[in-house]
N, C-alpha and C positions, 0 to 999 in steps of 0.2 A: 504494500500500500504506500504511495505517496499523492500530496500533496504540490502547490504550487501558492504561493504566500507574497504579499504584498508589504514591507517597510521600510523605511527611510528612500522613497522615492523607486525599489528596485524590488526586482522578483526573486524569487530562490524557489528551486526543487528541492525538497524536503522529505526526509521517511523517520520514521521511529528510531530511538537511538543513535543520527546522527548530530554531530557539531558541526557548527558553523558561523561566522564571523560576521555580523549586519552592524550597519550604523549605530550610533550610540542608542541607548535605550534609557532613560531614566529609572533605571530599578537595580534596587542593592542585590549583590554576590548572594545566592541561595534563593531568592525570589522566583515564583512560578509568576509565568504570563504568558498569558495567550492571545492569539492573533485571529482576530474574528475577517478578516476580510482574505478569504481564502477563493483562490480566483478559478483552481481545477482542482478535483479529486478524482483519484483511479485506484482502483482495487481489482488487481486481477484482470478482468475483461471488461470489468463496468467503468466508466469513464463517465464523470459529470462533471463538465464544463459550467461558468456561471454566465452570468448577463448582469454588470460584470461582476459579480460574486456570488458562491454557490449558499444559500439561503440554510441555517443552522449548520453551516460545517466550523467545525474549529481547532487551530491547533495550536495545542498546548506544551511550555519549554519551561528551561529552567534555566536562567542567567549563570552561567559556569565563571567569567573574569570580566574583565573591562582594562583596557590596555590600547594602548596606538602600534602602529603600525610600520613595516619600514620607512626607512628614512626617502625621498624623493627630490632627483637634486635637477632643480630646473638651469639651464645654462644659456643665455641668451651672449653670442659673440657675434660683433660686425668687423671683417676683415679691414685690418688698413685704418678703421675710422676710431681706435682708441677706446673702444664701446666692445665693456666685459661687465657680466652683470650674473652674480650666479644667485640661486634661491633654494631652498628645502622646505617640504610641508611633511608632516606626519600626519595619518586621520586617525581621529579614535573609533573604537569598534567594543563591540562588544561580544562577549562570545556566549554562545546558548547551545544548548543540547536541546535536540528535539526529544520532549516524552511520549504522547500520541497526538494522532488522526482521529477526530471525530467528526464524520461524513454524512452527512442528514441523508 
């Protein structure tokens, strides 16, 4: 069984007992949260797509860390004209374990 999940602007494939890294989340280390705006579920052969969300589905996680991420080194250089300019951003993430799939 998996799922298809909607936050911080982005989608994720999702199944039971997987981890995985999304946008920050405001919720402390060991907190359950769940994500009601679930956009596909598939179980096997049955596949229910929503319009655009599947009506009582929901999947439920459990906030594992909260940490940033590698480092990204932006480097803008113009030949010849003196013009060096470099940049780094880190994004925060949060990391969550999926617990289950509940598919209306």
């Amino acid at each position: 069984m998996y799922a298809v999940i909607k936050t911080g602007g982005k989608q994720y494939r999702v199944e039971p007992g997987e981890s995985l890294k999304v946008e920050t989340i405001e919720a402390a280390v060991g907190d359950s949260i769940s994500f009601s705006e679930v956009l596909m579920v598939a179980d096997g052969e049955t596949v229910k797509v929503g319009a655009p969300t599947v009506a009582g589905a929901v999947v439920k996680a459990e906030v594992v860390a909260h940490g940033r991420g590698d480092k990204i080194r932006i480097i803008k250089h113009r030949r010849r004209k003196h013009y060096h300019k470099e940049q780094g951003h880190r994004q925060n993430f949060t990391a969550l374990k999926i617990i289950e799939i509940v598919g209306a």
